[in-house]
C-alpha positions as CSV (number, residue, x, y, z in Angstrom):
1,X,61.8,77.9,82.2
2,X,58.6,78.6,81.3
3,X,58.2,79.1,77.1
4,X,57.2,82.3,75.1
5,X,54.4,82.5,72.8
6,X,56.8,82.2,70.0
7,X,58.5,79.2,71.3
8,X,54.9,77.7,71.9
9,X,53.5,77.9,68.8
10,X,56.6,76.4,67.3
11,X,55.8,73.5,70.2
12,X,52.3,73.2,68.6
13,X,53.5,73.0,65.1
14,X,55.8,70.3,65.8
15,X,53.3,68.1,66.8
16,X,50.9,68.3,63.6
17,X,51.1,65.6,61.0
18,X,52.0,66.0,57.7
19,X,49.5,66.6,55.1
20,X,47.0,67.5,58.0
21,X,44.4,70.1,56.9
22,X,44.2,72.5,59.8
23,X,42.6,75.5,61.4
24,X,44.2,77.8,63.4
25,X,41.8,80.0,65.9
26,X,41.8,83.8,66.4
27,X,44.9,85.1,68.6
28,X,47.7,83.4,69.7
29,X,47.4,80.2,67.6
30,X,47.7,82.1,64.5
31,X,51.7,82.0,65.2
32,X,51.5,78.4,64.8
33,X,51.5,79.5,60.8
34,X,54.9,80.7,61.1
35,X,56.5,77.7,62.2
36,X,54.8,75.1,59.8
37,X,57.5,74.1,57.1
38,X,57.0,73.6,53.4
39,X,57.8,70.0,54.0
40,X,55.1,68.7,56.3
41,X,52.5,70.0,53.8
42,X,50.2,71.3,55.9
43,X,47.1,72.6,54.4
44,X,45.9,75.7,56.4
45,X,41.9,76.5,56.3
46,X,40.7,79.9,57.4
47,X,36.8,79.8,58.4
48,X,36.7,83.1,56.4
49,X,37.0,80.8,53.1
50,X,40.6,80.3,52.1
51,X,42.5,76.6,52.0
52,X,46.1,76.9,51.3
53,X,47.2,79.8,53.5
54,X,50.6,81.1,54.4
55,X,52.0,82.8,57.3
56,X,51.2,86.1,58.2
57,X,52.1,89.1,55.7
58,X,54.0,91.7,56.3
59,X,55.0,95.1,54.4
60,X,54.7,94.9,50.5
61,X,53.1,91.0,51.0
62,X,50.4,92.9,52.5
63,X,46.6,92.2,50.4
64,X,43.7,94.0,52.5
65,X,41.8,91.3,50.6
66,X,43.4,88.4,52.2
67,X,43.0,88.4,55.4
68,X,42.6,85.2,58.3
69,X,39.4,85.1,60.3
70,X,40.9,87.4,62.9
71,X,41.6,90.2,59.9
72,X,44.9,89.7,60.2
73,X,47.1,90.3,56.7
74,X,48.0,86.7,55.4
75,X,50.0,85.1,52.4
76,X,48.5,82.1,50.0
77,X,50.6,79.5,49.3
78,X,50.6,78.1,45.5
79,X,47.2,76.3,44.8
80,X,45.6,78.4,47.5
81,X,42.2,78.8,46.8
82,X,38.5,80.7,47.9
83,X,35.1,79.8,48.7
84,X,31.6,81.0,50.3
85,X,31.6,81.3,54.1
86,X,29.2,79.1,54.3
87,X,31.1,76.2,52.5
88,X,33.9,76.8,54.7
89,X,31.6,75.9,57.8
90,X,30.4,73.2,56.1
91,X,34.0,71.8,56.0
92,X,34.2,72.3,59.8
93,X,30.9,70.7,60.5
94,X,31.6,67.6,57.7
95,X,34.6,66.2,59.9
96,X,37.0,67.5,57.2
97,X,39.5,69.0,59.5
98,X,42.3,67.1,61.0
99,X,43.5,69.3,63.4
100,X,42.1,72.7,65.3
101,X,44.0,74.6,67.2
102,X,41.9,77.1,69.7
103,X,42.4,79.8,72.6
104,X,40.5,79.4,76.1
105,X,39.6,80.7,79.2
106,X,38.9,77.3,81.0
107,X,39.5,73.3,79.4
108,X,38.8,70.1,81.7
109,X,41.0,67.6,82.5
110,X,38.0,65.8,80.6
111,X,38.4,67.8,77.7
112,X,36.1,70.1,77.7
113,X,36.0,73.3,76.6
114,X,35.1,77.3,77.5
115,X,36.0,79.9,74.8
116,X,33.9,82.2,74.1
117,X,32.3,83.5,77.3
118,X,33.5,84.5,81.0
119,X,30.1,84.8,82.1
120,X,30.7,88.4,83.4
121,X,28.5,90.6,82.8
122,X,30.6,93.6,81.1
123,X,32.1,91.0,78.7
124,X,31.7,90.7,75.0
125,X,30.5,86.9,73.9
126,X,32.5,85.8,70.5
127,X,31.5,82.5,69.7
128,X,33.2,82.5,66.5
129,X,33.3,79.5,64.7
130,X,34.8,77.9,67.8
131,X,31.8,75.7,68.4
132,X,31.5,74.0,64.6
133,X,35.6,73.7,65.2
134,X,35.4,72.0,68.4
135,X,32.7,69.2,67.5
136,X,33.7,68.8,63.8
137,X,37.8,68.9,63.6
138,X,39.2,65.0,64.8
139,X,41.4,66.8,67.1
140,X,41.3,69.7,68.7
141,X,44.6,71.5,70.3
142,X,43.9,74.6,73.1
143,X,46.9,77.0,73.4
144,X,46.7,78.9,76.4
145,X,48.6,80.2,79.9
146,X,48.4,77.8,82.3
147,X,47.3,80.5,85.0
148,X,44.8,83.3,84.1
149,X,46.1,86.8,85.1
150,X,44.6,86.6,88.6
151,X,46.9,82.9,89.2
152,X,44.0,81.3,89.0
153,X,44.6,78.0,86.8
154,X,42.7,77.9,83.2
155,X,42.9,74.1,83.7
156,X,40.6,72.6,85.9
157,X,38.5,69.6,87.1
158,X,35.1,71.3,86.1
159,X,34.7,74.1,83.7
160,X,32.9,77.6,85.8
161,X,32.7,79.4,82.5
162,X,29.6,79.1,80.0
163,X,31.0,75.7,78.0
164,X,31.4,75.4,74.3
165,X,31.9,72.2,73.5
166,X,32.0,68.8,76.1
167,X,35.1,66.1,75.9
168,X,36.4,67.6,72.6
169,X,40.0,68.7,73.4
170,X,42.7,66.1,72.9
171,X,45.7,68.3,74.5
172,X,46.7,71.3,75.8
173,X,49.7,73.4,74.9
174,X,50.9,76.1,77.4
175,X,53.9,78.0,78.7
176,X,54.6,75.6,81.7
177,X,53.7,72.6,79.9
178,X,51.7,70.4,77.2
179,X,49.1,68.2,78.9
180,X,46.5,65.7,77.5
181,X,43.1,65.9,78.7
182,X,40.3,63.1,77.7
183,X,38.1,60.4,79.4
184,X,40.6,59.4,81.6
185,X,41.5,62.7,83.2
186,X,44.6,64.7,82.5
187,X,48.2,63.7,82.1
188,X,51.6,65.6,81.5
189,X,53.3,64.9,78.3
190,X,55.9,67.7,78.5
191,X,56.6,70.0,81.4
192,X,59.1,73.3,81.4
193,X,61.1,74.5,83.9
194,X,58.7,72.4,86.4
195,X,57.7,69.3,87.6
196,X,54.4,67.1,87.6
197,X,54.4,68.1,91.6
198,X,54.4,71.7,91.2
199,X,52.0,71.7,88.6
200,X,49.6,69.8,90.2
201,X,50.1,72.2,93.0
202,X,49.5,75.1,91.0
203,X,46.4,73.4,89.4
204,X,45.4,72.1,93.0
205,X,45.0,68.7,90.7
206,X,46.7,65.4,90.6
207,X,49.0,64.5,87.8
């Protein structure tokens, strides 16, 4: 059975180490927040300017002023704290960042990455902060649907779509299964409610 967005992002947070200082990208990995626990003391880092933030506020938690990069309501955690926007890139760029943990419309099974653009013509570029994520975290962590809404597959052996970073994602996290991608091609770690067979037939890959 495949898993819910929910149940994913509870998947992803699992799987991050303790202490790791850790950004989570616009739209679906910001659920990843509410499934961190106070004991792996994870540090979250919003490229807005915020270390130290909670999971997403709701009702009387609600600050317009603190907001996530996607302008979503968020909590601070104790010792939370603020900076320029441009010192929170610089943390991206300097290799401070354990772990990032990013949407897409393509990865390869080499690791690279497409984010930001379909290449149609009617669609809106948002390049984000993805690119200074995907060269300057150590690992970097896409959460996506294994098919696009058409059932074609988002994972593939060359990326179509305009790329934003090359060989930078460690694994992939989606509803039918988590996958690492790298030099050496692409290999299931976890699958659910399928096999390594069906996948590779629904990816037309081998695995």
């Amino acid at each position: 059975m495949s898993l819910s967005k929910d149940e994913l992002a509870a998947r992803v947070a699992a799987d991050i180490a303790p202490g790791s200082y850790v950004n989570l990208g616009i739209g679906q990995p910001t659920a990843v927040a509410d499934h961190l626990t106070r004991e792996q003391g994870v540090v979250l880092h919003t490229e807005n300017g915020m270390l130290g933030m909670g999971p997403l506020a709701h009702g009387a938690e609600i600050d317009p002023d603190l907001t996530n990069a996607g302008k979503q309501p968020v909590t601070e955690l104790p010792g939370a704290a603020y900076f320029h926007h441009a010192d929170s890139f610089a943390m991206m760029r300097g290799g401070h960042l354990d772990v990032c943990v990013l949407g897409a419309f393509q990865v390869s099974v080499r690791g690279d990455l497409a984010n930001w653009h379909t290449g149609a013509p009617d669609a809106i570029p948002a390049v984000g902060g993805a690119m200074d994520l995907a060269i300057g975290a150590k690992q970097v962590f896409v959460m996506m649907t294994l098919l696009a809404k058409d059932g074609t597959p988002k994972l593939v052996r060359e990326c179509t779509y305009p790329l934003t970073g090359l060989g930078c994602v460690t694994r992939v996290y989606s509803d039918l299964a988590v996958i690492d991608v790298g030099p050496g091609g692409a290999s299931v770690v976890e699958a659910f409610g399928v096999d390594s067979e069906e996948l590779g037939a629904l990816l037309h890959l081998d695995l």
